[in-house]
N, C-alpha and C positions, 0 to 999 in steps of 0.2 A: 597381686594387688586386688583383694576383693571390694574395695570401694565401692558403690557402685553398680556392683556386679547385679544382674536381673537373670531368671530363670528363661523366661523366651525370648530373645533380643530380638526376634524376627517381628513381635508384633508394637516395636519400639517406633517413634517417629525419629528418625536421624538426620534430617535435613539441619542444614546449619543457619542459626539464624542470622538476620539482615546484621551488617556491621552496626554498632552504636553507631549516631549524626556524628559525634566528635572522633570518630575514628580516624577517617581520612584529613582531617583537619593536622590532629599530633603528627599523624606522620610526613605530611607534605613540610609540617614546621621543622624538623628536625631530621629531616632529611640529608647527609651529606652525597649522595646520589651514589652509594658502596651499597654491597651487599653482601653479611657473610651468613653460611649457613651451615650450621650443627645438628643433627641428626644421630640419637643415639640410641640404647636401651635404659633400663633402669640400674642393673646389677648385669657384673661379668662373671658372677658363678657357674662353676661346670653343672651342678647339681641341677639348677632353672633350667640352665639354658641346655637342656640337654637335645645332640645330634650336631648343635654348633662347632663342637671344639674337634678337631679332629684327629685322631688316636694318635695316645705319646705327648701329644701338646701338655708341656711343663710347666707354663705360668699364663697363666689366665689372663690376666690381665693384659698382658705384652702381646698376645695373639690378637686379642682384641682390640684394643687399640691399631692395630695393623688392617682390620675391617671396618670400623667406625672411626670417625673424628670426634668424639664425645661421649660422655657417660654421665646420666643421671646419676650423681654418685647419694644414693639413699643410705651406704650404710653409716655416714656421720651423723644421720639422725638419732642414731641409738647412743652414742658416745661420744668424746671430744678425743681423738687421734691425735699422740703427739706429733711432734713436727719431726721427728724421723720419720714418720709413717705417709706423710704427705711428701719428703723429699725422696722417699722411695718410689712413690705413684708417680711420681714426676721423670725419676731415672729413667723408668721402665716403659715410657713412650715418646712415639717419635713429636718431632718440631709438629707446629700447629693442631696436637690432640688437646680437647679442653676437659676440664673437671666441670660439673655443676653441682655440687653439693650442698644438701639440706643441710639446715640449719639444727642442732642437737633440742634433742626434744625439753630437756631440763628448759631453754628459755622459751618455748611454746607449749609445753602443754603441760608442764608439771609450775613453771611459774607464771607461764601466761602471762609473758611481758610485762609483768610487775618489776618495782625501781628493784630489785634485789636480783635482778637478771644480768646485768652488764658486768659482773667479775668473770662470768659463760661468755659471755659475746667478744670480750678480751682475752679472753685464755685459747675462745674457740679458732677467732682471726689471726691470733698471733703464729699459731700453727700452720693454720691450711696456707698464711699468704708464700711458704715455701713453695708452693707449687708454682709461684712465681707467672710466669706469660701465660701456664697453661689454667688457672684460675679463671673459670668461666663468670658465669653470674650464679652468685651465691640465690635457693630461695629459703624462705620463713612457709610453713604450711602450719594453720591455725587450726587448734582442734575442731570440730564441727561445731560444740555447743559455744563458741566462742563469738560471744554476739555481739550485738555494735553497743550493748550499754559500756562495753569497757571500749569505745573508742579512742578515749584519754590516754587510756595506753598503748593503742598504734601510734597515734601523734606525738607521743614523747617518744616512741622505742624511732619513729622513720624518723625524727629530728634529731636525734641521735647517732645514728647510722654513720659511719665516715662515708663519707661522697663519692669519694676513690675508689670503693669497693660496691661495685654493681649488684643491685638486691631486687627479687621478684618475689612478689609474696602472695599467697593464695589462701581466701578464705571462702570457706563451707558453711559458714551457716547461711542459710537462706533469706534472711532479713539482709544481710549486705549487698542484696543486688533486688528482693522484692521492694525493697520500700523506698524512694526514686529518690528523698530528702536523705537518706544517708547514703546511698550510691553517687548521689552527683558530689557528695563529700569529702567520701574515701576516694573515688575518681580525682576530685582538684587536689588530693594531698599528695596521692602517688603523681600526678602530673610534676607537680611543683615540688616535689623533691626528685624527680627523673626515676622514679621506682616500675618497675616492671608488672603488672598484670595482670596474673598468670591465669589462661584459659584451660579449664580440666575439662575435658570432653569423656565424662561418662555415661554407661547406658543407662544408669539409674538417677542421675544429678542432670537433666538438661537445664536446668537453672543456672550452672554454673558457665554454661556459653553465654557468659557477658557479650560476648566480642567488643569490649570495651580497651580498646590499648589507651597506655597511658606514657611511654615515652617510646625509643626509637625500637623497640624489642617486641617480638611475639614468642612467648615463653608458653608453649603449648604441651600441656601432658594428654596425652591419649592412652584412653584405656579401651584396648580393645574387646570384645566380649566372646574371645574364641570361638567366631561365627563366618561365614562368608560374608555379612553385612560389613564387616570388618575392611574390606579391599575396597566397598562403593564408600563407606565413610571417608577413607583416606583420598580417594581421587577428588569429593567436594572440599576436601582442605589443601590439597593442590591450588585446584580453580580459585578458592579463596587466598591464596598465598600468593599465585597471580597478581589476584587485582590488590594488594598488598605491596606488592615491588612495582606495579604502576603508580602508586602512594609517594611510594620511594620509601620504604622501610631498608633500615642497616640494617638490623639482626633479625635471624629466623632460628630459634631455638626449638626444636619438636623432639620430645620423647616418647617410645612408645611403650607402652606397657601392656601386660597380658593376664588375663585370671591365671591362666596356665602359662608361664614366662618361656615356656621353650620355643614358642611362634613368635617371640618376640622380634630374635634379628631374621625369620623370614620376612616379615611385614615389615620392617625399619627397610632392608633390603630394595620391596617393592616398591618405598615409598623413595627411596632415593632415585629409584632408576627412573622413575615420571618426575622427580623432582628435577632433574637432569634434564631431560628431556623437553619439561614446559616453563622453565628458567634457563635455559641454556646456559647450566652448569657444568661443572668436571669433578662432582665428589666422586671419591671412590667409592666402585660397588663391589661388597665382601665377595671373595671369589668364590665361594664352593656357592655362593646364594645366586649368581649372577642368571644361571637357567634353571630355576629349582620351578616345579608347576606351582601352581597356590595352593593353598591349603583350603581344606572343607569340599572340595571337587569332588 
């Protein structure tokens, strides 16, 4: 994931900003006092994630899933997977593992949420809903130059949307959160239709730390910048996660990502075993990751 990506991340400001005012507000409203939480990478490829898989290991996927409860699943971004393809993803892992899958790029970036996009979004949901329980929250990522004069067509594509299927959506261009008259906007649209978020925490994008939540979810992508600053970012999103489930936030959705994808599930790893430990949880922690040192030492 080069998004993002900066040559010196060391001379980067990484502090996380102050939650939006309405932050704690959404989530004390909507609250059911639950809290589940999914922690995963982006892609379970042997090739990325190389040093993860451990020799002989046959099917990728099914390993993986046995070390994470979730998967940014990016590769339906490229394509629309028939519905065998998703009831095989499904086979091949155990009760309570989730999918999160992008949304195909034909209705994001090639049609750009124009009315000629919804034969995609019916062809693409008919498929993935096999995955049945294990069906996380679907997101929409908007091209970058994708700016708020076409807000018209967020507002038709999220009024559109069925209800029943849980949607995060993430947008890049920088006028959706500089300009405060279309942010308090897009903010009450995703509110009042219970749309998800999504905070992209890169080295190159700090713009995009809204911290602005818009219903019971924090759908966070983390792109790490294969650096030691990498481990003190993750511990302030900890602390913030914290005072998040003091909120009373249901879901905690975190991805992590890597320029270099093979630190990936060490860093997801790290992030679970404090996530553990300052939420008094019981995810599992990947076994060969459990005592591994950290990386960049």
């Amino acid at each position: 994931m080069k998004f993002g990506s900066v040559e010196r991340p060391e001379i980067i400001d990484f502090t996380l900003p102050n939650d939006h005012s309405e932050t704690p507000r959404v989530l004390k409203e909507t609250s059911t006092n639950s809290l589940s939480v999914h922690v995963g990478c982006a892609k379970w490829n042997r090739q990325d994630l190389k040093g993860f898989y451990p020799r002989g290991t046959k099917d990728e996927l099914e390993y993986y899933s046995r070390q994470f409860n979730s998967i940014e699943l990016n590769a339906t971004f490229y394509r629309i997977f028939p519905e065998d393809q998703f009831k095989k993803w499904y086979d091949k892992t155990p009760d309570g593992f989730k999918f999160f899958p992008k949304l195909v790029q034909n209705i994001s970036h090639l049609k750009r949420l124009n009315e000629d996009v919804y034969p995609y979004v019916d062809e693409y949901l008919a498929n993935a809903i096999h995955l049945k329980e294990k069906l996380g929250t679907i997101f929409l990522q908007m091209h970058g130059n994708f700016a708020p004069k076409n807000f018209d067509r967020v507002v038709n594509f999220i009024q559109k949307w069925p209800k029943e299927v849980r949607l995060a959506v993430e947008f890049r261009h920088t006028d959706w959160f500089n300009d405060e008259t279309v942010a308090n906007e897009l903010y009450d649209l995703l509110e009042r239709h219970s749309i998800a978020n999504i905070i992209t925490d890169s080295a190159g994008r700090r713009d995009l730390l809204h911290m602005r939540l818009t219903n019971d979810e924090a759908f966070v992508r983390y792109v790490g910048a294969n650096h030691d600053t990498d481990y003190s970012r993750l511990d302030d999103w900890i602390e913030r996660l914290v005072a998040w489930k003091g909120y009373g936030i249901n879901h905690i959705h975190f991805f992590v990502h890597q320029n270099i994808e093979k630190e990936s599930p060490l860093l997801s790893g790290y992030f679970i075993k404090k996530l553990n430990e300052k939420l008094n949880l019981q995810l599992h922690l990947p076994a060969h990751l459990s005592n591994e040192p950290r990386l960049f030492e």
